[in-house]
C-alpha positions in Angstrom: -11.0 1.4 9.4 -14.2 -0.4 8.0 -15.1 -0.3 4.8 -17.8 -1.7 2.4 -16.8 -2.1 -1.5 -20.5 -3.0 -1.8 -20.9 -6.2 -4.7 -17.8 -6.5 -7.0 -18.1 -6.6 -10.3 -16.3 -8.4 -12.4 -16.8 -7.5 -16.2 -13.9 -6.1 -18.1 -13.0 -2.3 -17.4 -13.4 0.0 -20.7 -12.5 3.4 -18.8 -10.0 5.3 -20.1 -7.0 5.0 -17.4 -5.3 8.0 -18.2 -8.1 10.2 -17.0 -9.4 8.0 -14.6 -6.3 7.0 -12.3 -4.8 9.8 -10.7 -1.8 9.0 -8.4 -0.2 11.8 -6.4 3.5 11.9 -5.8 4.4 14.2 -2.9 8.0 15.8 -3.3 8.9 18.6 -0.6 12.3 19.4 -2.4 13.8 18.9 -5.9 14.3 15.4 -6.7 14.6 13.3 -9.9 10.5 13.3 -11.3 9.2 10.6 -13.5 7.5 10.9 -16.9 3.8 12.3 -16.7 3.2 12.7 -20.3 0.8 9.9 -19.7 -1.4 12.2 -16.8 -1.5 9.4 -14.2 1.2 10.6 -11.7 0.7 14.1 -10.6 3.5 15.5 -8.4 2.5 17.9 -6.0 4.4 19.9 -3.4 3.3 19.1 0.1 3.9 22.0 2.5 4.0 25.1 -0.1 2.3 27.7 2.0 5.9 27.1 4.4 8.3 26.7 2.1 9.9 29.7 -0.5 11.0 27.2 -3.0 9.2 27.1 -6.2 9.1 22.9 -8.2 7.2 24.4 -10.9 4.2 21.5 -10.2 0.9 21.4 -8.2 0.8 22.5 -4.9 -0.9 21.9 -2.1 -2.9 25.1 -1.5 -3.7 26.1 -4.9 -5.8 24.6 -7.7 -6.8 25.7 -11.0 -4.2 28.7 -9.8 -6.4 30.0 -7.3 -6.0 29.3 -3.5 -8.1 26.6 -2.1 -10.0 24.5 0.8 -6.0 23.5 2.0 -3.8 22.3 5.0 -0.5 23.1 3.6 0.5 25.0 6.3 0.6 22.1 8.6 2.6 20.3 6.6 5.2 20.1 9.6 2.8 18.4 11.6 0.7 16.0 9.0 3.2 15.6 6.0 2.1 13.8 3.5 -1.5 14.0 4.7 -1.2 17.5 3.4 -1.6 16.2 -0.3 -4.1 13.7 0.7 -6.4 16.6 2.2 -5.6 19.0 -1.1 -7.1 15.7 -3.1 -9.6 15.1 -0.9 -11.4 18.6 -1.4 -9.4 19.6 -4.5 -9.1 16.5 -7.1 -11.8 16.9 -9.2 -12.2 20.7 -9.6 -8.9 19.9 -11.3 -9.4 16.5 -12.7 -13.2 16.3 -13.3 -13.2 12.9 -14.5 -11.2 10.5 -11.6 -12.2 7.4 -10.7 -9.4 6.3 -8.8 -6.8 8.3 -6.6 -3.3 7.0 -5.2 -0.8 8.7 -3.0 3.0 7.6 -3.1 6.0 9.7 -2.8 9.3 11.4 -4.6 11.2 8.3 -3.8 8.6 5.6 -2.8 6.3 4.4 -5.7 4.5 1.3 -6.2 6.0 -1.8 -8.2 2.6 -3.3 -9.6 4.2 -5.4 -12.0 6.4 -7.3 -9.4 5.0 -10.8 -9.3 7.5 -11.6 -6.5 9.1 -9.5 -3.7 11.0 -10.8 -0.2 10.6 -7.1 1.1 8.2 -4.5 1.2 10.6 -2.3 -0.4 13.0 -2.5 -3.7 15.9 -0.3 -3.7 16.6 1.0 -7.6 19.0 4.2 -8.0 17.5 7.7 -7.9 18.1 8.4 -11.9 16.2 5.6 -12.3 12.9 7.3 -11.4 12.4 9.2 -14.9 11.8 5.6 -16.4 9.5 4.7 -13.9 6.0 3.8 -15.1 2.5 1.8 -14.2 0.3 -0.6 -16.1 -2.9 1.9 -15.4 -5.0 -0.8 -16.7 -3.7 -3.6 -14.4 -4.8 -1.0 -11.5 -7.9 -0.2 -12.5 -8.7 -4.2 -12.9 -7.3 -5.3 -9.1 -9.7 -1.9 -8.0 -12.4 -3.2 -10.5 -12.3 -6.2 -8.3 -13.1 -4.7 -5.0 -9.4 -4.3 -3.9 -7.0 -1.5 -2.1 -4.0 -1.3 -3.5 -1.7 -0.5 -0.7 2.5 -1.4 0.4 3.4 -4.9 1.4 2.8 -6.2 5.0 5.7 -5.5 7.4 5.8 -7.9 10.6 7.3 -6.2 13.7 8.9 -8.1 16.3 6.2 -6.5 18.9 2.8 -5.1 18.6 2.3 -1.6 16.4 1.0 0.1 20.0 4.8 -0.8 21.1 6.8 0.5 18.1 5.2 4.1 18.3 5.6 4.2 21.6 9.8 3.4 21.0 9.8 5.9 18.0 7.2 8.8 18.6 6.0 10.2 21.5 3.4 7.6 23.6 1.4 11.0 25.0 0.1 11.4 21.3 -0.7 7.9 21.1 -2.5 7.9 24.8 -4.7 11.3 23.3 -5.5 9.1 20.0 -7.0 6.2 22.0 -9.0 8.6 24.1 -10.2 10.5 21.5 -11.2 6.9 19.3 -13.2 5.6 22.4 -15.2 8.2 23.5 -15.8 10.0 19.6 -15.9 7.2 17.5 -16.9 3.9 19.6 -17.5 1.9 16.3 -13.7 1.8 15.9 -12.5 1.3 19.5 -12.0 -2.9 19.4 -10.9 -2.3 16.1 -8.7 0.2 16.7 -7.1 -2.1 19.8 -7.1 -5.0 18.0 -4.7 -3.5 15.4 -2.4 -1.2 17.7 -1.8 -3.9 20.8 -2.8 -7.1 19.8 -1.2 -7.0 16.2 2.2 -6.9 14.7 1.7 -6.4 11.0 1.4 -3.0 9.3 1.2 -1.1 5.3 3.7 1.1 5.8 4.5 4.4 3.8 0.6 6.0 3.6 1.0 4.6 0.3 -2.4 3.6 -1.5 -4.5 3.4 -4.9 -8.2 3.1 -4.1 -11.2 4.1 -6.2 -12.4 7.5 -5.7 -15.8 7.5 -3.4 -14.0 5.1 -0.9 -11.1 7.8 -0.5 -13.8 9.7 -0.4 -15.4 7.9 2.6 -11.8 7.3 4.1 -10.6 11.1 4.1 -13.6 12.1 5.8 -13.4 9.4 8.9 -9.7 10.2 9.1 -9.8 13.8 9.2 -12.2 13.8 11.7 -10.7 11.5 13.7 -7.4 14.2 13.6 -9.2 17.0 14.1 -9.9 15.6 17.4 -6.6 14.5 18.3 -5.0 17.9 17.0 -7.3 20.0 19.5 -5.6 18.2 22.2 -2.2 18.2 21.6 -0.5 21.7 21.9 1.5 22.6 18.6 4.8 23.3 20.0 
């Protein structure tokens, strides 16, 4: 998508980082948790209005306790994007005072401090998890300077528009193009630059970004979704 940071500046960040970074962790089943005394991760459970299982952390169709503007129950269908919607209309009656919203998940988180890594991805061992922690300042500076903080590149052997086509079904893709070119024409070249002329991807729908461009982002994305999701039967 297109975006515009607008002017970066560059003077030091004073904010406070644990109120001001909030990262979501999605978990959809018990699983090893790391420390949150520090209130920068929150885990949340993605799909709670279909599951019976209780985690005992935020969910995706309450907040404050009380149910809320939520998708949760199409969690089978958008995942992950569950949590991201839940933040989207939910963050700050929760968390007044965010700046800066992230998404990663119960065994995917970022490695910030990693000044050198040959794959998008380091393996560690599960127990390792409740150790894991992030320099919230060092975030909030590589934001601060007009950056997205999202997974390493991956480079496919063929273009993106190829791969979903061997691993999901090409149908969806085909309604997605449709509904990019004749509702949102801005993004069409874009759109087929990335998916058919291109073979690098961010992988994971893992990102930290300040709050008004998730903002901006959540409501281009949904929209473009709500569009495909009227097309496609459910079953």
């Amino acid at each position: 998508m297109k975006s515009n940071f607008g002017k970066i500046d560059h003077r030091p960040s004073t904010i406070d980082p644990n109120s001001a970074l909030k990262i979501l962790v999605c978990y959809h089943k018990p699983y090893t948790m790391p420390n949150t005394d520090d209130g920068i991760l929150l885990p949340i459970h993605v799909g709670k209005a279909l599951s019976r299982q209780e985690l005992n952390i935020q969910t995706d169709n309450e907040a404050n306790g009380r149910p809320c503007d939520n998708i949760s129950e199409k969690n089978d269908c958008y995942n992950e994007l569950t949590a991201m919607y839940w933040a989207w209309k939910n963050l700050r009656k929760v968390y007044p005072d965010v700046k800066y919203v992230g998404l990663a998940h119960y065994r995917r988180f970022f490695a910030v401090d990693k000044t050198k890594c040959l794959d998008d991805t380091i393996g560690r061992p599960e127990q390792e998890i409740k150790n894991y922690t992030l320099n919230a300042q060092k975030v909030i500076d590589i934001l601060e300077s007009g950056k997205v903080i999202v997974c390493r590149k991956r480079c496919f052997g063929f273009s993106i528009y190829i791969d979903y086509c061997l691993h999901h079904l090409s149908d969806d893709y085909r309604t997605l193009k449709k509904v990019i070119s004749e509702n949102f024409p801005d993004y069409y070249y874009d759109f087929m630059t990335f998916m058919e002329c291109n073979n690098k991807i961010h992988l994971y729908c893992m990102f930290i970004m300040k709050y008004d461009d998730f903002i901006k982002y959540c409501e281009w994305l949904f929209a473009v979704l709500a569009k495909v999701e009227a097309e496609i039967p459910y079953q």
